[in-house]
Each structure stands twice: as structure tokens, then as C-alpha cells.
Z-matrix of the N, CA and C atoms (Angstrom, degrees):
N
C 1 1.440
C 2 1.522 1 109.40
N 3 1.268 2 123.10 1 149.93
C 4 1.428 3 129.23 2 -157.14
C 5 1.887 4 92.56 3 -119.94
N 6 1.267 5 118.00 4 124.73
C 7 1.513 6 119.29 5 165.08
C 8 1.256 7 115.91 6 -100.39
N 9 1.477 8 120.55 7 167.78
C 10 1.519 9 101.50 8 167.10
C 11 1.878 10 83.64 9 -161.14
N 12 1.567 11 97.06 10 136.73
C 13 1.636 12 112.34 11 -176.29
C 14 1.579 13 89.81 12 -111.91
N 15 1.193 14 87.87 13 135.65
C 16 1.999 15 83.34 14 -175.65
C 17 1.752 16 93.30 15 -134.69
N 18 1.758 17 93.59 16 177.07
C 19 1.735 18 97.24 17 152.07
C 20 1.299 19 105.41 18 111.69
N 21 0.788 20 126.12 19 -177.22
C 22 1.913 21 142.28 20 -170.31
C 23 0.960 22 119.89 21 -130.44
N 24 1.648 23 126.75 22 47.09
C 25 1.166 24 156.26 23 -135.95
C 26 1.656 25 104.81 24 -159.41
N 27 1.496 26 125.83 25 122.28
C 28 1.246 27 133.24 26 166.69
C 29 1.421 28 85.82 27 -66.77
N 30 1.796 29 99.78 28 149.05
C 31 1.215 30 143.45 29 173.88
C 32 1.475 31 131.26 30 81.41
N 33 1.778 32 119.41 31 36.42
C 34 1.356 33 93.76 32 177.23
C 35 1.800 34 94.23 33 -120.67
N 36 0.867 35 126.66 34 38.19
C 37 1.476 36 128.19 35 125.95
C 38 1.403 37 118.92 36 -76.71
N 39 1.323 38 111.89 37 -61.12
C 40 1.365 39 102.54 38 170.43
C 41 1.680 40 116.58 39 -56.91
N 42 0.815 41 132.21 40 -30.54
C 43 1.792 42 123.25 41 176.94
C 44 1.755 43 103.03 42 -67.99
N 45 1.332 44 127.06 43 -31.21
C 46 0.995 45 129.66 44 -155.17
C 47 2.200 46 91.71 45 -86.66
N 48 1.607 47 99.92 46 -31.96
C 49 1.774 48 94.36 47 -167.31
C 50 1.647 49 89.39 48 -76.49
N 51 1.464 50 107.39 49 -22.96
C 52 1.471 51 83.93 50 -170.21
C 53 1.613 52 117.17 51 -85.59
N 54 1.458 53 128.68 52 2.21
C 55 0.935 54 138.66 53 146.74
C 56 1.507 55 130.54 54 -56.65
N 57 1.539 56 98.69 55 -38.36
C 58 1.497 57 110.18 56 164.66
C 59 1.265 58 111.64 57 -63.71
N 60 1.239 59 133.24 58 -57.57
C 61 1.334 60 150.69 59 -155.84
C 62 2.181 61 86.46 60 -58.18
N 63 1.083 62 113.01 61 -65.81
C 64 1.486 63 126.73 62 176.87
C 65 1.032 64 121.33 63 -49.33
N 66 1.276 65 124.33 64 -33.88
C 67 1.449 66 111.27 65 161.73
C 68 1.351 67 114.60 66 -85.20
N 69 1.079 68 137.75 67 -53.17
C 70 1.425 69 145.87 68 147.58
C 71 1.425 70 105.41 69 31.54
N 72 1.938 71 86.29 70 -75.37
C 73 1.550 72 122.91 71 -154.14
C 74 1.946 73 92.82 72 -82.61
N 75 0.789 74 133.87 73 -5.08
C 76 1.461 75 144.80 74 171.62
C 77 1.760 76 108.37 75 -104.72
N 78 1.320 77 116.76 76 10.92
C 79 1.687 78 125.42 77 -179.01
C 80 1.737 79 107.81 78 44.39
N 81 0.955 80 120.17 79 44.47
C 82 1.373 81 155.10 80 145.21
C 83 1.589 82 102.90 81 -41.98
N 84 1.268 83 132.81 82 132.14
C 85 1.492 84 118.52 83 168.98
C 86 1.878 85 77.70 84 -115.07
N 87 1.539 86 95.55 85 137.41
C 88 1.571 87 127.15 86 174.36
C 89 1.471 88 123.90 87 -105.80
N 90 1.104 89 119.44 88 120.38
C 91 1.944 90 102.67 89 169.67
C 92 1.253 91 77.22 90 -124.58
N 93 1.824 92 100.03 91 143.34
C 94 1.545 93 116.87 92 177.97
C 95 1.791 94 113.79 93 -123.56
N 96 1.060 95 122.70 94 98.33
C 97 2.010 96 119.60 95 -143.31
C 98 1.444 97 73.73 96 -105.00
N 99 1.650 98 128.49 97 140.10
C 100 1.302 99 139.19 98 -170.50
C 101 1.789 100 94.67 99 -120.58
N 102 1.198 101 125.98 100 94.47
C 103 1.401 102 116.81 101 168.80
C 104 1.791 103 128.21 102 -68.35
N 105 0.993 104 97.27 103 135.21
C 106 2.080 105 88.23 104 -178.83
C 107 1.601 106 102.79 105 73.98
N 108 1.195 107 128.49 106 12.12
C 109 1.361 108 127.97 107 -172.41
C 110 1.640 109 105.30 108 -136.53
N 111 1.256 110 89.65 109 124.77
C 112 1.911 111 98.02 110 -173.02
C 113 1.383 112 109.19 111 -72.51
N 114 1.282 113 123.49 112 -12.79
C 115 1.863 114 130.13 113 -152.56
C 116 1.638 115 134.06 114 85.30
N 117 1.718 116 87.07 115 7.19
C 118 1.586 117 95.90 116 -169.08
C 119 1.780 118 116.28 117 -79.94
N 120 1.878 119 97.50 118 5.54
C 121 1.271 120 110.86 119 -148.42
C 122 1.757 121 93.83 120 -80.24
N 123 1.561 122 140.27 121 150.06
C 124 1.066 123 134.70 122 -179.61
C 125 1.691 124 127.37 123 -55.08
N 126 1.219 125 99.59 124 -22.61
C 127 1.835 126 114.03 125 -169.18
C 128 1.436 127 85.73 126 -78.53
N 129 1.366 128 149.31 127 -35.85
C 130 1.847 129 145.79 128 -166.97
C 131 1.339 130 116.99 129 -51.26
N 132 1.058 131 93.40 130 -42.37
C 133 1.903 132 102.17 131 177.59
C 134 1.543 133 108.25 132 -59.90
N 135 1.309 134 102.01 133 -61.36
C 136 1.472 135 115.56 134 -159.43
C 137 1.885 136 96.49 135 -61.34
N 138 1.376 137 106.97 136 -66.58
C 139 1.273 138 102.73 137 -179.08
C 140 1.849 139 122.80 138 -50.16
N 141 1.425 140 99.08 139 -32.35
C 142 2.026 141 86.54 140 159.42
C 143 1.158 142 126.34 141 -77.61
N 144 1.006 143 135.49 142 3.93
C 145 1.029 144 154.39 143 142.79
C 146 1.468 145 141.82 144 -44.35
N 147 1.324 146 106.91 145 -23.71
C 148 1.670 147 139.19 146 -148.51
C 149 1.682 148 91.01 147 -110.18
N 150 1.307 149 120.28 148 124.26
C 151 1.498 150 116.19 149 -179.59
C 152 2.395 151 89.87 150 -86.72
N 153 1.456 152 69.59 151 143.88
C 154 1.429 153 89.62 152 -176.83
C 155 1.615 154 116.48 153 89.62
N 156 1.210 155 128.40 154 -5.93
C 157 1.325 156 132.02 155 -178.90
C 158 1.917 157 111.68 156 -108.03
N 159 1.028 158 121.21 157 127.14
C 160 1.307 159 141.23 158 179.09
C 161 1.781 160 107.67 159 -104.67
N 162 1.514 161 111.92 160 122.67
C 163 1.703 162 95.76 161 174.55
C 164 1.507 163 90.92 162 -129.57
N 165 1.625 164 101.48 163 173.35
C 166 1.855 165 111.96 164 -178.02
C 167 1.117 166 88.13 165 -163.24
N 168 1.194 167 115.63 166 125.45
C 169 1.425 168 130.90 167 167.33
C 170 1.739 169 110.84 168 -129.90
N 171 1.484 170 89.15 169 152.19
C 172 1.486 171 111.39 170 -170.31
C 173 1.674 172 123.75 171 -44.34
N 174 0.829 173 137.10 172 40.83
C 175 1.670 174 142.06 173 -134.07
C 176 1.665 175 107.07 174 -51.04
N 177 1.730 176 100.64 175 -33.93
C 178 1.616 177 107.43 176 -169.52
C 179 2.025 178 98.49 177 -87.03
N 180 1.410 179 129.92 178 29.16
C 181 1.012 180 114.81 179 177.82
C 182 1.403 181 90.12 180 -130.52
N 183 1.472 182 127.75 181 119.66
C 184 1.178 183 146.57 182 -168.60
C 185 1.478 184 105.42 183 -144.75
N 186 1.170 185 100.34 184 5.58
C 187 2.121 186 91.20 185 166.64
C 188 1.643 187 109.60 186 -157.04
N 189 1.207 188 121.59 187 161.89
C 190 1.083 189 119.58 188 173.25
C 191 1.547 190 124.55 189 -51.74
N 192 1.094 191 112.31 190 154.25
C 193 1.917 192 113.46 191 -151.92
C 194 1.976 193 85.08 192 -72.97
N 195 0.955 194 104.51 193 -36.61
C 196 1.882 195 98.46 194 -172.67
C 197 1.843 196 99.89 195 -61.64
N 198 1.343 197 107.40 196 -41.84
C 199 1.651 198 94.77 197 162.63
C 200 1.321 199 149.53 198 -35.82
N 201 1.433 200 99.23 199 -33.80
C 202 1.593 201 102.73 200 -157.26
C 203 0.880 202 89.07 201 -95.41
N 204 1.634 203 114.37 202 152.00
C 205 1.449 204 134.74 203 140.77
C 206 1.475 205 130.63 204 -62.85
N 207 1.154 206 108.69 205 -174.86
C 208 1.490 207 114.23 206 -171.90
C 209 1.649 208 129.75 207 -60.78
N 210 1.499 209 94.63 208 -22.99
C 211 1.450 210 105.93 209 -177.48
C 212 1.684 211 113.15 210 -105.74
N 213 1.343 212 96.39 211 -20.48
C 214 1.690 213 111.86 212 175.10
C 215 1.420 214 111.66 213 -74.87
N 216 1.744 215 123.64 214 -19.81
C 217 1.102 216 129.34 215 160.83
C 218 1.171 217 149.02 216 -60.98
N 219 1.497 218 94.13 217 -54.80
C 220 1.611 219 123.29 218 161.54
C 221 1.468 220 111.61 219 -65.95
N 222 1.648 221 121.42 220 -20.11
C 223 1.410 222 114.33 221 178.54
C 224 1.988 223 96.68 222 -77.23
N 225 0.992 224 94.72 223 -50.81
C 226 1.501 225 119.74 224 167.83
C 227 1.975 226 114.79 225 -10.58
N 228 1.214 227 83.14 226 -78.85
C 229 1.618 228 121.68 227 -172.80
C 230 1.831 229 89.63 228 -73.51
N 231 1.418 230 128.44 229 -53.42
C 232 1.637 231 110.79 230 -171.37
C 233 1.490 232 99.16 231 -52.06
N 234 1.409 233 119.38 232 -51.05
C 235 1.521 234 114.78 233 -164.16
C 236 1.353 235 122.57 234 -67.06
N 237 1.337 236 130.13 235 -46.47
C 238 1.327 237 121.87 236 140.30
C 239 1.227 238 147.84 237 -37.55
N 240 1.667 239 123.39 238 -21.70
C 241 1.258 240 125.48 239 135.77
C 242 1.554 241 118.33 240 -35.25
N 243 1.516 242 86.14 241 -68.64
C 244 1.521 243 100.88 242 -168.55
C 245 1.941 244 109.82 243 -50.81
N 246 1.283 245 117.24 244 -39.94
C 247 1.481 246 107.81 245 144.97
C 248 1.372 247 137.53 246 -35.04
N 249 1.451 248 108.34 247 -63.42
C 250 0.794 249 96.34 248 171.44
C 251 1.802 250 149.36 249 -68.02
N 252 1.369 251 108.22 250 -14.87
C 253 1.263 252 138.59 251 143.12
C 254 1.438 253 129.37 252 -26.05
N 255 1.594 254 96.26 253 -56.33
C 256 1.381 255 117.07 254 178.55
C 257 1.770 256 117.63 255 -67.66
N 258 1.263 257 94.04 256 -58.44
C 259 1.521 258 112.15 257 160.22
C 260 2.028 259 119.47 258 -51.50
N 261 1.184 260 99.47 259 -41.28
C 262 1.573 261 93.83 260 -177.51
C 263 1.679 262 98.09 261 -68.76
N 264 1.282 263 113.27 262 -37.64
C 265 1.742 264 117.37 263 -172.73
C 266 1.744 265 92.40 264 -63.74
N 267 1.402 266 126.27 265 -54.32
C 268 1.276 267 118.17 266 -168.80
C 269 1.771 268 112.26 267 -56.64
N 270 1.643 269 115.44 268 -24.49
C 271 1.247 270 107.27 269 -170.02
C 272 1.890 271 94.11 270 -86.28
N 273 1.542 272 126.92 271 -29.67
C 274 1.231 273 89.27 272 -174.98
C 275 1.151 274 118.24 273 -94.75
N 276 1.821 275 121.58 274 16.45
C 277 1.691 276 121.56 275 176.62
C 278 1.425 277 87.78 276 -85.78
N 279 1.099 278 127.08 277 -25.08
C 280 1.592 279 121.23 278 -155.15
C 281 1.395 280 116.19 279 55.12
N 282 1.247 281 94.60 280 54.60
C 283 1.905 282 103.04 281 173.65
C 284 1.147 283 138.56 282 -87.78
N 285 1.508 284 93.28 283 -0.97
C 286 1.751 285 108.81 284 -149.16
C 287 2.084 286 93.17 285 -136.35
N 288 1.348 287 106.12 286 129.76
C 289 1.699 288 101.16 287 -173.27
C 290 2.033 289 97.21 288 -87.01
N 291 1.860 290 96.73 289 -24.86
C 292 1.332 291 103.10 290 -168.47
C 293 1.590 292 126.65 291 -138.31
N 294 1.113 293 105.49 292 86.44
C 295 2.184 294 113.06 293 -171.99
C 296 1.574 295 98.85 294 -67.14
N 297 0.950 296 108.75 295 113.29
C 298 1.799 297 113.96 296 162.78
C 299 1.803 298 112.22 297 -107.42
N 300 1.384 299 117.97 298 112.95
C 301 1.276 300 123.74 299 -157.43
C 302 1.567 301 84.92 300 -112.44
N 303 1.219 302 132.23 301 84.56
C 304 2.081 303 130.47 302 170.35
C 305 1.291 304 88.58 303 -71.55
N 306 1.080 305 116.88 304 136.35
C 307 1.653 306 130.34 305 141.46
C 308 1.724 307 104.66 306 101.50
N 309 1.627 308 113.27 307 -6.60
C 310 1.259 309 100.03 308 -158.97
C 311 1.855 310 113.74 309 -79.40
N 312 1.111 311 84.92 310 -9.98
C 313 1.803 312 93.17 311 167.98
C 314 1.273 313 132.79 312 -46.70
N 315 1.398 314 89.79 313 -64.17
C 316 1.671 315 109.74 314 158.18
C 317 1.294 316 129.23 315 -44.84
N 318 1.559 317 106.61 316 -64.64
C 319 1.669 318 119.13 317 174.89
C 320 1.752 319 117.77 318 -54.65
N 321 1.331 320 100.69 319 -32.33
C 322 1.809 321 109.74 320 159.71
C 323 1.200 322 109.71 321 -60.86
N 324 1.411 323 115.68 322 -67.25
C 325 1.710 324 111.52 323 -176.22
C 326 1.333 325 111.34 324 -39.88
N 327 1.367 326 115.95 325 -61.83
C 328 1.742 327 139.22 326 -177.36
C 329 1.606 328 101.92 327 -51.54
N 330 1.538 329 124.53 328 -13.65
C 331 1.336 330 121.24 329 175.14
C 332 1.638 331 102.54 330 57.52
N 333 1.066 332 136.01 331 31.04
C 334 1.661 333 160.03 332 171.30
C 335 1.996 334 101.03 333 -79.47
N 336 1.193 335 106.29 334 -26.61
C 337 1.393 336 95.89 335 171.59
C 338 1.758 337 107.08 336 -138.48
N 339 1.137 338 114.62 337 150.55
C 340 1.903 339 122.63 338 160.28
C 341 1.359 340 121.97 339 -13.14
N 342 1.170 341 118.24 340 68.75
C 343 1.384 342 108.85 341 -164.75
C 344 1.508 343 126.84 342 -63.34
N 345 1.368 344 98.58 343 -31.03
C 346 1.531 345 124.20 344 169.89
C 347 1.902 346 110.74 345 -47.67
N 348 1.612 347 109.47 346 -43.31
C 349 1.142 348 126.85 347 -156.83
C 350 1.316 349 106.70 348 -66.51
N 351 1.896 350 99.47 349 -56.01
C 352 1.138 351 135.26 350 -173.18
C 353 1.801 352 102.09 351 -48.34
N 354 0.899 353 107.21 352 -57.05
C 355 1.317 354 145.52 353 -150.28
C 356 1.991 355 94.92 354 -61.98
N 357 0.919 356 103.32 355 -60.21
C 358 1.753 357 130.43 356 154.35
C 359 0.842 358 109.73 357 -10.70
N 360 1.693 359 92.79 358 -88.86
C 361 1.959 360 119.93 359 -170.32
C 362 1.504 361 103.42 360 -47.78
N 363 1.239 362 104.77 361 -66.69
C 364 1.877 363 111.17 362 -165.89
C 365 1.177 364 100.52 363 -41.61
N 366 1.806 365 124.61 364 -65.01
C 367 1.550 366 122.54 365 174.30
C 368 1.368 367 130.36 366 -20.65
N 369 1.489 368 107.70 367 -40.55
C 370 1.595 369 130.47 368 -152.33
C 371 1.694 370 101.87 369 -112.57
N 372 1.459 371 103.12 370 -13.76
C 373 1.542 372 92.44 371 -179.78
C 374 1.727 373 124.90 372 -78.60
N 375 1.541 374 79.79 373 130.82
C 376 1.823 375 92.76 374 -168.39
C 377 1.670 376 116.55 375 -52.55
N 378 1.498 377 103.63 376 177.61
C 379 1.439 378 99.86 377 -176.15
C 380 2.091 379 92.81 378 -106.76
N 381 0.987 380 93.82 379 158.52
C 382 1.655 381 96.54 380 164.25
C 383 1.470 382 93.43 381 113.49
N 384 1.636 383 126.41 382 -21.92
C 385 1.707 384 138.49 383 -172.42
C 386 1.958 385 101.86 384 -108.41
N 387 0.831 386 116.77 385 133.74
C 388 1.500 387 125.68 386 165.83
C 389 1.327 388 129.56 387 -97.64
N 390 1.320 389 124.72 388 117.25
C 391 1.342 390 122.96 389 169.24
C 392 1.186 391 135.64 390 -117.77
N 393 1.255 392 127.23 391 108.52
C 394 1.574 393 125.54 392 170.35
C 395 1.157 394 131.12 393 -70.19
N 396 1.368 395 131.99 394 119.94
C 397 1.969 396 126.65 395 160.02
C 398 1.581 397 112.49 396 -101.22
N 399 1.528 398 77.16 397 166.97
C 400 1.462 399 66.30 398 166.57
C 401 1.942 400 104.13 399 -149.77
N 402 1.577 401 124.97 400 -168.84
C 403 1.305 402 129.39 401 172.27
C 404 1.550 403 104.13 402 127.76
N 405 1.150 404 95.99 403 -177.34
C 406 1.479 405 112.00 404 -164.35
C 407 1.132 406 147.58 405 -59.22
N 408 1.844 407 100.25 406 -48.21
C 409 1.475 408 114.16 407 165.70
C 410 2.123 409 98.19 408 -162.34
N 411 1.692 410 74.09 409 112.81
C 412 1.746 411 90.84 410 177.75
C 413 1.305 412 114.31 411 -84.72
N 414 1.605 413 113.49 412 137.59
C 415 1.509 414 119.74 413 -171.08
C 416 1.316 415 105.71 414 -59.83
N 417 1.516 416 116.34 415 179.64
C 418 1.541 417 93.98 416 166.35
C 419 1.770 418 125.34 417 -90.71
N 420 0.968 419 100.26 418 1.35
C 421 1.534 420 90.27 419 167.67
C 422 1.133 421 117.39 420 -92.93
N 423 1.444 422 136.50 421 19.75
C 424 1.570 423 147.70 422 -179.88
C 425 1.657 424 83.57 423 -102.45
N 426 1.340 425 120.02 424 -62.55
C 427 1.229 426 110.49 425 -167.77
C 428 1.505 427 115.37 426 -83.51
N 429 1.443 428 116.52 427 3.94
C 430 1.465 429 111.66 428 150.15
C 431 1.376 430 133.51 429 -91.28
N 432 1.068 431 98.86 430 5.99
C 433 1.789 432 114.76 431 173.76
C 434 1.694 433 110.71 432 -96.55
N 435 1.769 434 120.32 433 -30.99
C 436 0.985 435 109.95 434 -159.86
C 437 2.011 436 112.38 435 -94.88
N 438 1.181 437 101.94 436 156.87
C 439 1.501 438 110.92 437 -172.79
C 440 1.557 439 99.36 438 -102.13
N 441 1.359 440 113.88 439 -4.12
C 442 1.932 441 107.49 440 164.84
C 443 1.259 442 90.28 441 -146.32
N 444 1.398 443 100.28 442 139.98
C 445 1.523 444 106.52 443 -177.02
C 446 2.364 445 86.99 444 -138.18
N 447 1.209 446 112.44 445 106.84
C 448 1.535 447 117.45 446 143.52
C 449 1.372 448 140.40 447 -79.58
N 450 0.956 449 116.19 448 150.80
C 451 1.676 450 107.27 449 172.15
C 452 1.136 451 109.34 450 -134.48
N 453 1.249 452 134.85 451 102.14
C 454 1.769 453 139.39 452 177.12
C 455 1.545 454 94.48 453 -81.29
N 456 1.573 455 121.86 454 109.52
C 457 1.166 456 123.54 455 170.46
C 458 1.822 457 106.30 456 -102.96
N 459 1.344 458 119.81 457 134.86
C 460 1.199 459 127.97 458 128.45
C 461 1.306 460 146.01 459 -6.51
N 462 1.504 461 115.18 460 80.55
C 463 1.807 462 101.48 461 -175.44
C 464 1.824 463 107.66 462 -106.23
N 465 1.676 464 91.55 463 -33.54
C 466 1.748 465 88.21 464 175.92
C 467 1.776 466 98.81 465 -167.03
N 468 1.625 467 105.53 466 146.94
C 469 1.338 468 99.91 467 -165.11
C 470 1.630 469 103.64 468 -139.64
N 471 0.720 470 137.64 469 -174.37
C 472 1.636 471 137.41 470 -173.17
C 473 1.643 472 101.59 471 -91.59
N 474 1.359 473 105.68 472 -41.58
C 475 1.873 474 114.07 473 -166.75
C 476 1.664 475 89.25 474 -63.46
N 477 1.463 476 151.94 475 -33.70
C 478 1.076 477 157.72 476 178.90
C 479 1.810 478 94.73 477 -39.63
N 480 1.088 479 106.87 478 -72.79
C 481 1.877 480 114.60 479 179.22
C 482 1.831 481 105.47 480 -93.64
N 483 1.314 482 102.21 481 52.89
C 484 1.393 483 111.05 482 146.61
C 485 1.764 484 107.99 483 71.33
N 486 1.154 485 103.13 484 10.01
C 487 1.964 486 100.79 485 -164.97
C 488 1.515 487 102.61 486 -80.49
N 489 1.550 488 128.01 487 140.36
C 490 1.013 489 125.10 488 -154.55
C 491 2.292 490 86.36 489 -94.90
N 492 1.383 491 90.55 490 167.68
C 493 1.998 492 88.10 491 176.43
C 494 1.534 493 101.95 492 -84.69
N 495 1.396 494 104.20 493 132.96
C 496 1.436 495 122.84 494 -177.55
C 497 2.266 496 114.53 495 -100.49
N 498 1.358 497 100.38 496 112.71
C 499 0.996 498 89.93 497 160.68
C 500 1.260 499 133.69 498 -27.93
N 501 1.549 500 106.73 499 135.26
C 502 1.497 501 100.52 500 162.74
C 503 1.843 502 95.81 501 104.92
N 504 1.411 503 108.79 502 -51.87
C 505 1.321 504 138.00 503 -154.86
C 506 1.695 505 103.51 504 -89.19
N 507 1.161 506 103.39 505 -78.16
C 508 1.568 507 134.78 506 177.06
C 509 1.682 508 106.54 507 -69.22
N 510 1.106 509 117.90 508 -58.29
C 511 1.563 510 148.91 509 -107.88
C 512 1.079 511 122.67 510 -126.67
């Protein structure tokens, strides 16, 4: 089954670790692939930590996607392939009870990864394996593929009156 946490709304990384955390705790084997996210984020620790959970995060994405330049992109976009790669191999060993894709919404929109590729896998992904994404605003054929679709909307946030994101908090 395919999930997807969407929206402009704090917390669907966090809804997505605490999904990890749940299967985990149900001996669940987890890989959690963090797109646009280096690993510097606070939940990384804890979740390697977790017997049965595997994470990979983006190492060459260290700034916001409007940051990078041309070559910081394409470094960008190789490594997320290369995720995604990894992940398509995990869906046909069937190694994995639970794929958590954070950020990959975005990095699709942003055309930052194979969309074609992407595009494939999701089509082709079996039933009996679970996958979560997550990001901002899913095309509609992301949200015609998925069997949970959330929307964490936005009503009021601290960054509104200037508050910078706080570890721990944000982070």
C-alpha cells in the first residue's frame, strides 16, 4: 500500500518517523531514505538506533533546493537516483516490510530525481510491502496511486512572526 502525507503543515516527517517507530516496534524491517535532507535532522539518530530500521539520507544536499547551483543539483539529483535504485532493488528482493520516501514529493516536483523511473516503481509496487512519501503538493498521479492519502494543513506557525526552526522542535 502506497501513503502519502502531504501539505504545508508542520509534521509529516514526523507522522511518517512515527510510523517507522510502529512498525519497528511490530519487527517490521524499515528503510527510511530522507530526500533534500542531509541527516542532520534530530529524528536520525534516534531512528538508527531502532533495531530493524535502516536510514540514508541525502549527504550532497546541504542547502535549500532554491540554493543550489547547477552542479550542486546534478550532484543532488545523481544521489537520489542512486536511492532510488536502492529502493527499487529492495521492492523486488522484498526486503523491506516498510519504504519511507520524506521529501520525495518535492524532489519529484523539483525534477531532482528520474521521474520516469520513479514513476515505474510506484506503478509496479507490489501489494503485501508499504510505502510512505512525503512533501508538499503531490501531482495527481502520486495521489492516484496512493491507498492513504493525508493532508497536514497549516493554520498558524511561529515562522509567520519571524521565529527561526528550533532543534529538536523543527529539526
Amino acid at each position: 500500500m502506497i501513503h502519502i502525507y502531504s501539505g504545508d503543515g508542520k509534521g509529516k516527517t514526523t507522522a511518517v518517523v512515527g510510523l517507522a517507530v510502529r512498525a519497528a516496534g511490530a519487527g517490521m524491517r524499515v528503510y527510511f531514505y530522507q530526500f533534500l535532507k542531509n541527516g542532520s535532522s534530530s529524528e536520525i539518530s534516534m531512528l538508527e538506533s531502532l533495531r530493524g530500521v535502516t536510514v540514508r539520507c541525502c549527504r550532497n544536499c546541504s542547502k535549500f533546493t532554491s540554493q543550489l547551483n547547477d552542479e550542486e543539483k546534478a550532484a543532488v539529483t545523481a544521489e537520489q537516483n542512486s536511492m532510488l535504485i536502492e529502493i527499487k532493488n529492495l521492492i523486488n528482493s522484498h526486503g523491506a516490510d516498510l519504504i519511507i520516501i520524506d521529501e520525495f514529493i518535492d524532489a519529484y516536483n523539483k525534477q531532482l530525481v528520474d521521474r520516469l523511473f520513479a514513476e515505474v516503481m510506484l506503478k509496479e509496487f507490489p501489494s503485501g510491502m508499504e510505502l510512505a512519501m512525503t512533501g508538499r503538493e503531490p501531482t495527481p498521479f502520486l495521489c492516484r496511486l496512493a491507498d492513504y492519502h493525508s493532508e497536514i494543513k497549516a493554520v498558524k506557525h511561529p515562522f509567520e512572526n519571524g521565529m527561526r526552526s528550533r532543534r529538536g522542535i523543527e529539526y
